[in-house]
C-alpha positions in Angstrom: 0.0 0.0 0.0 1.1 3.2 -0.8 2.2 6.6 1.3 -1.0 8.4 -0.1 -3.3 5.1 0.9 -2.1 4.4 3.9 -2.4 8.2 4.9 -6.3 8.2 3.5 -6.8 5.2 5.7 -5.4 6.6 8.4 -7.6 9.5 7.4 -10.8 7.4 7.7 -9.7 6.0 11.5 -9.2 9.7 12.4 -12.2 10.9 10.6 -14.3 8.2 13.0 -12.1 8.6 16.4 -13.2 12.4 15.6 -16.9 11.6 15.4 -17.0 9.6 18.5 -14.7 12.3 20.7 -17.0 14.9 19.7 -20.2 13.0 20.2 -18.9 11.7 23.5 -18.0 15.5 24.6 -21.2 16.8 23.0 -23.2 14.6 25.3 -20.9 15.1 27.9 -21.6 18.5 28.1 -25.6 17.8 27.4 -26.0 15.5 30.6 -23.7 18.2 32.7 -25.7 20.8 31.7 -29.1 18.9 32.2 -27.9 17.9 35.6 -26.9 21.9 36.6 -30.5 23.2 35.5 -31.7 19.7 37.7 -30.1 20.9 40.5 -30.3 24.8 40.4 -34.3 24.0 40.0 -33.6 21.8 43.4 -31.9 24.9 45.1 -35.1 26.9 44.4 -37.0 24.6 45.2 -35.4 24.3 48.7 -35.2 28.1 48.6 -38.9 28.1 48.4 -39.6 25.7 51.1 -37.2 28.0 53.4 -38.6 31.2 52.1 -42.0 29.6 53.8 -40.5 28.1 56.5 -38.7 31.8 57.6 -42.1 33.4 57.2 -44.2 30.8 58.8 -41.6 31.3 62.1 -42.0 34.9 61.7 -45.5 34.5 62.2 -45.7 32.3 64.8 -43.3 33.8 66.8 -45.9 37.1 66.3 -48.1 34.8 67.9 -47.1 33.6 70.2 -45.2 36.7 71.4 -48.9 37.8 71.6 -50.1 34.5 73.7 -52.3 33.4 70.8 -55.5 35.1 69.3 -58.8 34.6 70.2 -61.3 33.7 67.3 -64.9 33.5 67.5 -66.1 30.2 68.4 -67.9 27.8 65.0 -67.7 24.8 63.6 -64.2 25.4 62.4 -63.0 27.4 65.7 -63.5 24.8 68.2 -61.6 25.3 72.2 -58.6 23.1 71.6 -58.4 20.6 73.9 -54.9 20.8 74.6 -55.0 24.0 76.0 -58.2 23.0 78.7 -55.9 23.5 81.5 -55.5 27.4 80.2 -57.7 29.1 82.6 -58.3 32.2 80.0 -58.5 29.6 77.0 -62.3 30.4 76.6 -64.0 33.9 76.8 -67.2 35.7 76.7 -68.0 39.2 75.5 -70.4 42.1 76.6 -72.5 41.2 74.0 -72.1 37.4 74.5 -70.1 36.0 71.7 -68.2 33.0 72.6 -64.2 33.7 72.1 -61.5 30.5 72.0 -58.0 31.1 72.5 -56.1 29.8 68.7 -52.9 29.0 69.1 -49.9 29.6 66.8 -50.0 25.8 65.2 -53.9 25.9 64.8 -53.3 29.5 62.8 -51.2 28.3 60.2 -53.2 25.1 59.8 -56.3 27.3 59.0 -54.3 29.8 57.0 -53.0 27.0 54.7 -55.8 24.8 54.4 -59.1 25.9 55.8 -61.0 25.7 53.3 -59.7 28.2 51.0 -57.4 26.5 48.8 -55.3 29.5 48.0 -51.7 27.8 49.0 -50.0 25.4 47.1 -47.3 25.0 49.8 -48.7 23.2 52.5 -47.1 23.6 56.0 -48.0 21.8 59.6 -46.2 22.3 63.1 -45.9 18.9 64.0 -43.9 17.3 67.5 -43.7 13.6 68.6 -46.7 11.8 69.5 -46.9 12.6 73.6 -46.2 15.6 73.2 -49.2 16.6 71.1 -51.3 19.3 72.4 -53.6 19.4 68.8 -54.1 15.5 67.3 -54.6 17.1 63.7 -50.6 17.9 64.2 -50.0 13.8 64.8 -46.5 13.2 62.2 -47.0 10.9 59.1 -43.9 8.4 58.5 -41.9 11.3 56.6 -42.3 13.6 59.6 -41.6 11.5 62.1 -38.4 10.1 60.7 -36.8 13.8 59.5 -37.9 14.7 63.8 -35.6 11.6 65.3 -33.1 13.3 62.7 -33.4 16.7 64.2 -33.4 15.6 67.3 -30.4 14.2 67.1 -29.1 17.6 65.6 -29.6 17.8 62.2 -29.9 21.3 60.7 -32.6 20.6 58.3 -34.2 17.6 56.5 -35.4 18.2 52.7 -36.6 15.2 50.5 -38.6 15.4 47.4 -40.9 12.5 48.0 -45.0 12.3 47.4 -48.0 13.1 49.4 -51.1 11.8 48.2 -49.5 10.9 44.7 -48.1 14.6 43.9 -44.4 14.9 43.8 -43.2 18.0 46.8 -40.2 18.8 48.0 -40.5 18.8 52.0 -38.1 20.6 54.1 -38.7 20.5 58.2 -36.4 22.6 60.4 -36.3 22.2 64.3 -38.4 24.6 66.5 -37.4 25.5 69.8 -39.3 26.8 72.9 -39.5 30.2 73.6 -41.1 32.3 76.3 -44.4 33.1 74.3 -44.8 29.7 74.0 -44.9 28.3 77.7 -48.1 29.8 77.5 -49.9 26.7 75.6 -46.8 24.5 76.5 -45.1 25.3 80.1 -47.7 22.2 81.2 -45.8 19.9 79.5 -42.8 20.4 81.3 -40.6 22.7 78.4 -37.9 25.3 79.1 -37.2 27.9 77.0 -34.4 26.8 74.4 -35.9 22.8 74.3 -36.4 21.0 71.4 -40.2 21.3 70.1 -40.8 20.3 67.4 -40.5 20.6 63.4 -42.1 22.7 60.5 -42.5 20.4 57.7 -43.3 22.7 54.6 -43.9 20.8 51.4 -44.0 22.5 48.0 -45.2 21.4 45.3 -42.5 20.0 42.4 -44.8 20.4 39.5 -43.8 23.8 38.5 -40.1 23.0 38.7 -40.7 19.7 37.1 -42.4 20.5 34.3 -39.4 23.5 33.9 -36.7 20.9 34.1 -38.4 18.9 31.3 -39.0 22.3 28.9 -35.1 23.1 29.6 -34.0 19.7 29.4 -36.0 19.3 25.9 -34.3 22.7 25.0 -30.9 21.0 25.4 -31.4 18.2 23.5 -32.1 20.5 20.9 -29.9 22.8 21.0 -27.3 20.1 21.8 -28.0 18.3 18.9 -27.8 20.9 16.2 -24.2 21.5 17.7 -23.8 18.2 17.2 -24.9 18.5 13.6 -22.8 21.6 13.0 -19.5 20.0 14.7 -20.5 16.8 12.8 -20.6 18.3 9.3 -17.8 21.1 9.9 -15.9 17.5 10.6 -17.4 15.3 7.6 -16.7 18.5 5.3 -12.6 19.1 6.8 -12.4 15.0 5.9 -13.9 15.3 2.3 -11.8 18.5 1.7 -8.5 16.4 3.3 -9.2 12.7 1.3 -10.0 15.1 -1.8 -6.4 16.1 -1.5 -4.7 12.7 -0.5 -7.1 11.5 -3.5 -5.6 13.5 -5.9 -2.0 13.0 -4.5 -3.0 9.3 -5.3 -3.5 9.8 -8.7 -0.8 12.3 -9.7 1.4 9.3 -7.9 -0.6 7.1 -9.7 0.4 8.2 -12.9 3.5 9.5 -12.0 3.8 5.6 -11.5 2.8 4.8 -14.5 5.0 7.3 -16.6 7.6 5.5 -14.9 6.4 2.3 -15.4 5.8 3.1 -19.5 9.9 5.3 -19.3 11.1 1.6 -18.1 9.6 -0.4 -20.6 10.3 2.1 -23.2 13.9 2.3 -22.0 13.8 -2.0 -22.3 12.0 -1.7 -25.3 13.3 -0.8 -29.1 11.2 2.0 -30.3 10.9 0.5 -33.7 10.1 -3.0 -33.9 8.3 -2.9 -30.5 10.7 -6.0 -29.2 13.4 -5.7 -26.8 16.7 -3.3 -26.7 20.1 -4.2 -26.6 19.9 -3.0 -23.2 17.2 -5.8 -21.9 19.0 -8.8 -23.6 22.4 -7.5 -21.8 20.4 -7.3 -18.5 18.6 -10.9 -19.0 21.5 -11.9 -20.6 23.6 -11.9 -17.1 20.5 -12.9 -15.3 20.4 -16.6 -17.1 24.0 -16.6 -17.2 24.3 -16.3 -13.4 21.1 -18.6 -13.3 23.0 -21.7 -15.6 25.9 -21.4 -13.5 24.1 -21.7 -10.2 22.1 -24.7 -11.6 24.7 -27.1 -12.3 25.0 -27.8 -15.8 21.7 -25.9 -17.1 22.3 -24.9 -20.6 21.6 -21.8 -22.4 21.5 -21.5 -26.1 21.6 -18.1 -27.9 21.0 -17.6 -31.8 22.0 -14.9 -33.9 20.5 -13.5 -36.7 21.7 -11.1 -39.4 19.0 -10.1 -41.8 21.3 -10.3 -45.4 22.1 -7.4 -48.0 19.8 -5.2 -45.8 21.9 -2.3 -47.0 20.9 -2.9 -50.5 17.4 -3.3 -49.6 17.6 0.1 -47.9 19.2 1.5 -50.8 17.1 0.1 -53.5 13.4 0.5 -51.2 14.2 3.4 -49.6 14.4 3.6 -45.7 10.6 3.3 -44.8 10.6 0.2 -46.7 13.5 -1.0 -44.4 12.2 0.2 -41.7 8.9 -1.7 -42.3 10.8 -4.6 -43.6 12.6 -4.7 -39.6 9.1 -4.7 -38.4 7.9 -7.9 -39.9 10.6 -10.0 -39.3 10.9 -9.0 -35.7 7.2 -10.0 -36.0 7.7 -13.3 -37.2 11.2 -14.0 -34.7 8.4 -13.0 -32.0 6.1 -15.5 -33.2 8.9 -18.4 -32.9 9.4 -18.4 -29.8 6.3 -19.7 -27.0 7.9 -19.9 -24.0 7.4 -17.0 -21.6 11.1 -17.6 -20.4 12.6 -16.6 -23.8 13.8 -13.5 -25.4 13.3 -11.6 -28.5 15.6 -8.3 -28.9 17.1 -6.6 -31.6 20.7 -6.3 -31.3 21.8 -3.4 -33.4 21.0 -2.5 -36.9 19.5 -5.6 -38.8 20.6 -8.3 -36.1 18.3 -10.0 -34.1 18.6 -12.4 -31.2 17.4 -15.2 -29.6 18.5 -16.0 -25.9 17.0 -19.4 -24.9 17.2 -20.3 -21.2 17.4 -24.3 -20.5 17.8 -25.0 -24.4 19.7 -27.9 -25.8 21.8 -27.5 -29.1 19.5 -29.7 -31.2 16.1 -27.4 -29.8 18.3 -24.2 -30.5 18.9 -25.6 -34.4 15.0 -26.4 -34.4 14.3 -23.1 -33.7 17.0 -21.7 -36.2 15.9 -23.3 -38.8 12.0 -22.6 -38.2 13.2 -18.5 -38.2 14.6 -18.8 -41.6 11.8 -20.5 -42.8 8.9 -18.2 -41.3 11.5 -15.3 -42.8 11.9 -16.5 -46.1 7.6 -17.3 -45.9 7.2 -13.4 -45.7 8.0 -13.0 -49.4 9.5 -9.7 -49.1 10.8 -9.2 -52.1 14.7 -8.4 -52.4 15.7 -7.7 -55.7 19.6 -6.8 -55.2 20.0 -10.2 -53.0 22.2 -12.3 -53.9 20.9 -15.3 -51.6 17.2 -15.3 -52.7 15.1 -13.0 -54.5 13.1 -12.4 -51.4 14.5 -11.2 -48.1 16.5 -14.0 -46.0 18.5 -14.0 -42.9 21.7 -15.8 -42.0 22.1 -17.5 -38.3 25.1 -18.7 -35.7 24.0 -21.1 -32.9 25.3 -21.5 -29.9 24.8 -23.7 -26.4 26.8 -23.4 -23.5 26.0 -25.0 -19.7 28.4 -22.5 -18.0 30.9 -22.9 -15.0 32.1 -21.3 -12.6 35.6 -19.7 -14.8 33.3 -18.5 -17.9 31.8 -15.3 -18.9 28.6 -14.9 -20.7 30.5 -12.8 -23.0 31.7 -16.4 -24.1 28.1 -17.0 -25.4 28.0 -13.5 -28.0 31.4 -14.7 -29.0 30.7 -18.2 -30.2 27.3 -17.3 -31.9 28.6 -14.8 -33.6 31.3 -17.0 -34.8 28.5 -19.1 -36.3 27.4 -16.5 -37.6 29.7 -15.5 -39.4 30.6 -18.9 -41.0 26.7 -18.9 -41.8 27.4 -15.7 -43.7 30.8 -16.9 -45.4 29.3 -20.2 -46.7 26.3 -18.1 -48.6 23.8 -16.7 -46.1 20.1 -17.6 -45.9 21.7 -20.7 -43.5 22.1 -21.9 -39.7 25.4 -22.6 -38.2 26.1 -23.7 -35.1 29.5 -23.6 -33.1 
């Protein structure tokens, strides 16, 4: 694989880690975010509940500091009978209207639910069990618990948690006896400073619910066109990037290719399409390195000299010639089947055949089938004095080389056959 490739791969893995970072950090961020708003809601929530619960003191205190208020007595202002032992609990005006002593606890209770239905929050004094001066202020489970805990000295108690199926967040903070309350409570044996109780003060979550969920869908939304933004800024930065490595891929592409089509062309001769002088050399040592190594492998080369071709030039002119080199480079191609074996023109109008793991009698086979398929072309040759159609002459040669010979051993002894081929009368084989 190439530089360009691997880089584009590499490319893709980053283009992917990318994706999943920012997605991981996008909802990262989301689920942070989602959690502050949850717990700044919370904190107002609480606030709330001790916004009431600082008020509701307030007015008790008022209350009490007053010894309680006296409130015509009906069906909802009944004598409590907790206070019974009060010897001013119940009065009687001028005019004969019935008065009962209310104390701080039974206030609120009637302020926050007596009927009206104007408070959300709902509030109650409440104390443990014997020391209950009104029943109505008996603890439920949640009370009860969060008094043991401030009791024990805990500053507060908040919950969110459900009353009657609605979700409220109740917050109770300790009450402690004060002078103005011995009044209703000095009976049951209190100092001022003791531990009296809680004010549970519940408010309702619905509100701050129902805000959490409109934030919390504004997040996701929000958060997830970042997401789309970040996502195609990082698609679009990845197409732009593999567009480049792309193209690098192809310019090396063809750069590889120019190369590929400069080396053949430099192996190759550039008229008769078969190979140089230069690739026979270069094979040439290849095979001859090859035989020696194998112990007695032969090699066989032929030469072949295409004869009078300077007449023929002179008499046909030199496009003639040059077509005339053409077709019998052709027809030498056409000899040879074996994959192993090499065509190439050596200079001018010679030709040769190098023929790895060939024996002397297959070399002279193949000889003699070259002059025949040469002669076959019927290219007519009037100024030769071998035929009247163009011929060529050819030296065999076989060698198994050793170790102490050179392969310029081989050249020598074919062209010595060669040249006997061309001294006995051309259009001939020899072999040495």
């Amino acid at each position: 694989m190439s530089e360009p490739q691997v880089e584009l791969a590499h490319l893709s893995k980053w283009m992917i880690f990318v994706i999943l970072l920012w997605t991981a950090i996008v909802i990262a961020s989301l689920y942070w975010n989602v959690a502050v708003e949850k717990e700044h809601t919370l904190r107002e929530a609480v606030t709330e509940a001790r916004a009431n619960f600082d008020k509701n003191k307030t007015f008790r205190l008022w209350a009490a500091s007053h010894g309680g208020v006296y409130v015509p007595v009906n069906k909802d202002n009944q004598p409590n009978p907790g206070m019974a032992s009060m010897p001013e609990r119940d009065l009687t005006t001028l005019s004969g209207m019935r008065l009962t002593l209310m104390n701080p606890s039974a206030i609120i209770r009637q302020m926050k639910s007596g009927g009206t239905g104007r408070y959300a929050v709902k509030e109650k004094l409440t104390t443990f069990e014997d020391k209950l001066l009104d029943p109505k202020n008996k603890p439920d489970s949640w009370e009860a618990k969060s008094l043991k805990a401030l009791k024990q000295g805990a500053a507060e108690v908040k919950e969110i948690t459900q009353i009657d199926g609605v979700t409220y967040m109740r917050l109770m903070q300790p009450l402690f006896i004060e002078q103005g309350c011995l009044k209703c409570h000095g009976n049951q044996g209190y100092q001022v400073g003791d531990f009296s109780g809680g004010l549970d003060v519940a408010v309702p979550m619905a509100t701050y619910l129902k805000h959490v969920s409109d934030v919390t869908v504004l997040l996701w939304k929000s958060y997830g066109l970042i997401w789309l933004v970040g996502l195609s800024g990082i698609v679009y930065a990845f197409r732009h990037n593999r567009a480049i490595v792309s193209e690098r891929l192809k310019l090396i592409s063809e750069l590889q290719e120019m190369n590929d089509k400069l080396e053949r062309y430099s192996y190759q001769d550039g008229l008769t399409r078969v190979a140089n002088r230069r690739m026979f050399d270069t094979l040439l040592d290849r095979e001859w390195a090859a035989a020696r190594r194998g112990g007695g492998r032969q090699l066989a080369l032929v030469m072949i000299d295409i004869d009078y071709f300077k007449l023929y030039n002179d008499t046909y002119g030199h496009l003639a010639g040059d077509d005339c080199l053409k077709r019998i480079a052709a027809a030498l191609s056409r000899v040879s089947k074996r994959t192993t074996d090499l065509i190439a023109r050596y200079g001018g109008e010679e030709f040769v055949l190098l023929l790895p793991n060939t024996g002397r009698e297959q070399a002279h086979s193949l000889a003699e089938q070259c002059l025949r398929d040469i002669a076959a072309l019927q290219i007519p040759h009037s100024q030769s004095e071998a035929a009247e159609v163009v011929t060529i002459s050819v030296g065999v040669t076989t060698m198994a080389p050793d170790a102490t010979m050179q392969a310029a051993m081989l050249i020598e002894m074919a062209d010595r056959a060669l040249y006997r081929a061309k001294e006995s009368g051309r259009n001939r084989v020899e072999v040495a």
